[in-house]
C-alpha positions in Angstrom: 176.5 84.4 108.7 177.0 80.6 109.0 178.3 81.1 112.8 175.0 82.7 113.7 173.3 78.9 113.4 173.0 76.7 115.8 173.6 73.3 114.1 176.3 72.2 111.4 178.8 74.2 108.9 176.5 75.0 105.9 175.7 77.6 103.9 172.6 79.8 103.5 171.2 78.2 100.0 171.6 74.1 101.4 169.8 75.1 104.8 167.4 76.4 102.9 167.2 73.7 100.8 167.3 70.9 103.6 164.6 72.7 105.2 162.4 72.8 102.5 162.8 68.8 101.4 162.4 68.2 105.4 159.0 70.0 105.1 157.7 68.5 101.8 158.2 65.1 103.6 156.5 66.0 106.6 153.8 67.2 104.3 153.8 63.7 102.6 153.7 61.9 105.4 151.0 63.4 107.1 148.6 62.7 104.1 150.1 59.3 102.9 150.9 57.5 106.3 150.3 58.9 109.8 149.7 63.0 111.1 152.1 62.7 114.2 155.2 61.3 112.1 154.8 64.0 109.2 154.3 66.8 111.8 157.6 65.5 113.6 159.7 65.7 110.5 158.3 69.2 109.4 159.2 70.3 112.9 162.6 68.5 112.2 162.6 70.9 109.1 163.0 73.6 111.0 166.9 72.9 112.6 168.9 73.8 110.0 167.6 77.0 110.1 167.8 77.1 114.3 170.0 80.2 115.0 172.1 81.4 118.5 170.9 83.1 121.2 172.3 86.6 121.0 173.8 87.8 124.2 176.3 90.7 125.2 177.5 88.9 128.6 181.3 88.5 128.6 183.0 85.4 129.2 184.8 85.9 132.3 187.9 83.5 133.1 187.8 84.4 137.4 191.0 86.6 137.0 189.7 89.3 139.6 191.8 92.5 139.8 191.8 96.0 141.2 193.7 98.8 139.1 193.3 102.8 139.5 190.9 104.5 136.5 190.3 107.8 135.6 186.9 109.5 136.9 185.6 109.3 132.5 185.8 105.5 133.3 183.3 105.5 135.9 181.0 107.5 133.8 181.6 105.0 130.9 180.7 102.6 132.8 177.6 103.9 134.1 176.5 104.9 131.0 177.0 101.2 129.5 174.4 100.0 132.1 172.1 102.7 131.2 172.2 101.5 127.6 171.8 98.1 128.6 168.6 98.5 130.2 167.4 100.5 127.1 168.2 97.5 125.3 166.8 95.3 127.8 163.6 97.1 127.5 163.3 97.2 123.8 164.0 93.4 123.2 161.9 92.2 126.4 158.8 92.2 123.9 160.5 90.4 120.9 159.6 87.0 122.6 155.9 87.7 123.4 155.3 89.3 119.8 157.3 86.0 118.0 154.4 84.1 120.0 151.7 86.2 119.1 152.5 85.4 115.2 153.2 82.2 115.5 149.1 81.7 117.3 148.2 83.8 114.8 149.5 81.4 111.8 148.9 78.4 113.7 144.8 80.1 113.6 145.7 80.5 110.1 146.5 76.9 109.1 143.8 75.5 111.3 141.1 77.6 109.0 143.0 76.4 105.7 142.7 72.5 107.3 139.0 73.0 107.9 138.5 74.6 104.2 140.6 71.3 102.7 138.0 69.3 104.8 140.5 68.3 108.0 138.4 68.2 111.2 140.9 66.4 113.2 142.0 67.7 116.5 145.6 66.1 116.1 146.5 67.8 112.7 145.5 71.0 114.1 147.5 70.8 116.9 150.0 69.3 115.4 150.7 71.5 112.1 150.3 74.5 114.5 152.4 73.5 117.1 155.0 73.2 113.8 154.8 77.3 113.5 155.9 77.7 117.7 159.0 76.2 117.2 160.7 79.5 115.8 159.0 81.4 117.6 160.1 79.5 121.3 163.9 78.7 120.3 165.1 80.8 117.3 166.9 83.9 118.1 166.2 84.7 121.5 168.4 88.2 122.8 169.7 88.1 126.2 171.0 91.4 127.9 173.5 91.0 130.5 174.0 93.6 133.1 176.6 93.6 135.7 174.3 92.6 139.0 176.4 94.0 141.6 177.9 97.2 139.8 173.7 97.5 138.6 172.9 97.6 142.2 175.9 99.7 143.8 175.9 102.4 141.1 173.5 104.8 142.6 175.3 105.0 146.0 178.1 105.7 143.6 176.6 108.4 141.7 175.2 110.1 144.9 178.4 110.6 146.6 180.4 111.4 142.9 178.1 114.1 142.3 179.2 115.9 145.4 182.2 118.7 145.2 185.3 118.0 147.2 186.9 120.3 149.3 190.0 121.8 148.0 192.4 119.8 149.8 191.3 116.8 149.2 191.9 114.2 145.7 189.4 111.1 144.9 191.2 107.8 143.5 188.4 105.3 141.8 189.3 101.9 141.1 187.9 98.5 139.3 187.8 95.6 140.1 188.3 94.0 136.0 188.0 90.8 135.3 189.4 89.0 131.6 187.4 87.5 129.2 188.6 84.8 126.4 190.3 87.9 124.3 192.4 89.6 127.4 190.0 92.1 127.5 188.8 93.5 130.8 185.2 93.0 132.1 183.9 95.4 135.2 183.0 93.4 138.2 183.3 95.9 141.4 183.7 99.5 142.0 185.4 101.4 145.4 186.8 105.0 145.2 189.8 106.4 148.1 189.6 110.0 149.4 192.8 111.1 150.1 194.4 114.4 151.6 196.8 116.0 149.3 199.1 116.6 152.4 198.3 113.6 154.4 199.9 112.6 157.8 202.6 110.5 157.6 200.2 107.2 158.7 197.3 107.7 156.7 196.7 106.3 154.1 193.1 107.3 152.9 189.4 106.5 153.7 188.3 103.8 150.7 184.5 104.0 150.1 182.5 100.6 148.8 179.7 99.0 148.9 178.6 95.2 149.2 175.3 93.4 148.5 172.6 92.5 151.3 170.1 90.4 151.0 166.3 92.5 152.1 163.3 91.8 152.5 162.4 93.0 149.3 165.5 91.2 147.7 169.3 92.2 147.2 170.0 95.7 148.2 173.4 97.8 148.3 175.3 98.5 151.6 178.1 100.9 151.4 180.3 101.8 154.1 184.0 103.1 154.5 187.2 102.0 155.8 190.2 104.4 157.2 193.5 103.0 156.0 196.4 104.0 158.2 200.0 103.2 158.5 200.3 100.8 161.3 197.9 101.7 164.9 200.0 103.9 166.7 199.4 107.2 164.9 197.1 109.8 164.8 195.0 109.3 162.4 194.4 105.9 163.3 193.4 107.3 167.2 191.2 110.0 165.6 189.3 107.3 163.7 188.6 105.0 166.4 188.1 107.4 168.8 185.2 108.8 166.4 181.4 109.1 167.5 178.8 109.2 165.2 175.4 108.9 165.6 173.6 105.6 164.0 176.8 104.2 163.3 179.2 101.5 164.1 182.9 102.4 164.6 185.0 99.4 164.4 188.9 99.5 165.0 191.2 96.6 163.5 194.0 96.0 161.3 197.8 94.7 162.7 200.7 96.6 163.4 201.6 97.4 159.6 198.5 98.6 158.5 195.4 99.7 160.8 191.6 99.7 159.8 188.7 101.5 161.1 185.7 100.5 159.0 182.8 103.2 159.4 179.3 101.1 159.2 175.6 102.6 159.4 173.9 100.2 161.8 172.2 97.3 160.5 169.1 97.5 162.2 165.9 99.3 160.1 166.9 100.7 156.9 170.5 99.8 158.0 170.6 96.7 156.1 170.3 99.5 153.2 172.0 102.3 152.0 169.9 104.6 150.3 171.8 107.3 148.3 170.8 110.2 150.9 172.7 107.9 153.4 175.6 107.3 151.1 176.1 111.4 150.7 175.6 111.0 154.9 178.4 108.6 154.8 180.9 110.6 152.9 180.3 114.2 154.7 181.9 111.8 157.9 184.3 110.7 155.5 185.7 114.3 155.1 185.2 115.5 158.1 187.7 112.8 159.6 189.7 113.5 156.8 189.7 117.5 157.8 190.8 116.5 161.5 193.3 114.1 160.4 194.6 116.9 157.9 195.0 119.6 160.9 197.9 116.8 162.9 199.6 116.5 159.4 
């Protein structure tokens, strides 16, 4: 329990102690000498019992790197930021209800002042302003969410929940960071469609997403890109040779591998991918992967 406060290594029975002394000076010194200096050292009283901020974020070291998961990860990993905004929602109101009790003991000790005959304005504020001070820094719970993964997971979800056609296998991958422990920390998401007999230059079609800025704030923007073997096979001239209407077809790549990235059009709602246009964006995805399959 002693790593759950903010300040010094002591335990339980001297904070509370400290505390406690800290206050009965304050009290003294607001009656014996001057408000403002008691009501600063009963304030003071209250930093030995100052605890952390609670916070599941993950200290991530910047050690970015894709691997190959199993299908149950993606799920996991949805359902972690499902639970986090469950827990986001439940704690939001901690802060505002800590307030509300500390007005309403502050409005407590102002009517015990006026009963003890204290019509000052600066020893009400004062001795309330004494009661905020948990309420404002103590304890505080901060939910971290993944923002990027947050925002790409539905275009995710819509094309996942979609049955593939018999001859073709889906790869998912992670992009994991490392936090202090070794452990890894999701940062990014793609998946790879991929023909179970593939032609001998393609490689696959990998599906991801980035993060626009709209006018309503960041949105998700996923699009695909064919991976070939090189430019001089058929695959690669079935992809670049592709028409498709409201989208952008855009050849590249070098000699040892070849790229075709498949784009909606960023112009209207093309700055966004809604998940009806993501499930749009993966029937071209197999239907390039059905032609390549027939030159295999």
């Amino acid at each position: 329990m002693q790593d759950d406060f903010r300040f010094w290594r002591l335990g339980l029975g001297s904070r509370l102690a400290l505390s406690a002394g800290l206050f009965a000076v304050g009290a003294f010194l607001e009656v014996a000498l001057f408000v403002p200096l008691g009501a600063a050292v009963a304030i003071l009283g209250w930093s030995p019992l100052a605890l952390r901020r609670a916070t599941n974020k993950p200290d991530d070291q910047g050690l970015d790197g894709w691997r190959p998961v199993p299908m149950a990860e993606i799920d996991r990993l949805d359902d972690s930021l499902r639970e986090s905004k469950k827990l986001k929602r439940k704690t939001s109101g901690t802060g505002a209800l800590a307030t509300f009790i500390a007005i309403g003991v502050g409005i407590m000790v102002i009517f015990f002042a006026k009963g003890e005959g204290r019509t000052d304005i600066a020893f009400y504020l004062l001795n309330a302003l004494a009661f905020f001070v948990p309420a404002v820094f103590f304890g505080r719970v901060a939910v971290f969410t993944p923002f990027d993964i947050d925002k790409k997971m539905p275009c995710f979800r819509a094309i996942l929940a979609e049955a593939l056609p018999p001859d073709i296998a889906i790869a998912p991958y992670i992009c994991f960071d490392k936090d202090a422990r070794g452990a890894g920390i999701p940062q990014d998401l793609r998946v790879m469609y991929e023909l179970k007999r593939p032609p001998a230059d393609l490689v696959g079609i990998q599906v991801q997403a980035s993060i626009n800025n709209g006018p309503n704030g960041a949105v998700p923007y996923m699009y695909a890109v064919v991976l070939t073997k090189g430019k001089s096979g058929s695959s690669f001239k079935i992809a670049e040779r592709a028409k498709v209407r409201g989208y952008e077809i855009e050849p590249g790549g070098d000699e040892e591998y070849g790229t075709v990235v498949i784009r909606q059009k960023t112009g209207g709602s093309g700055y966004e991918t809604t998940p009806k246009e993501c499930v749009r964006l993966r029937e071209i995805c197999m239907k390039l992967l059905e032609e390549m399959g027939t030159k295999a």
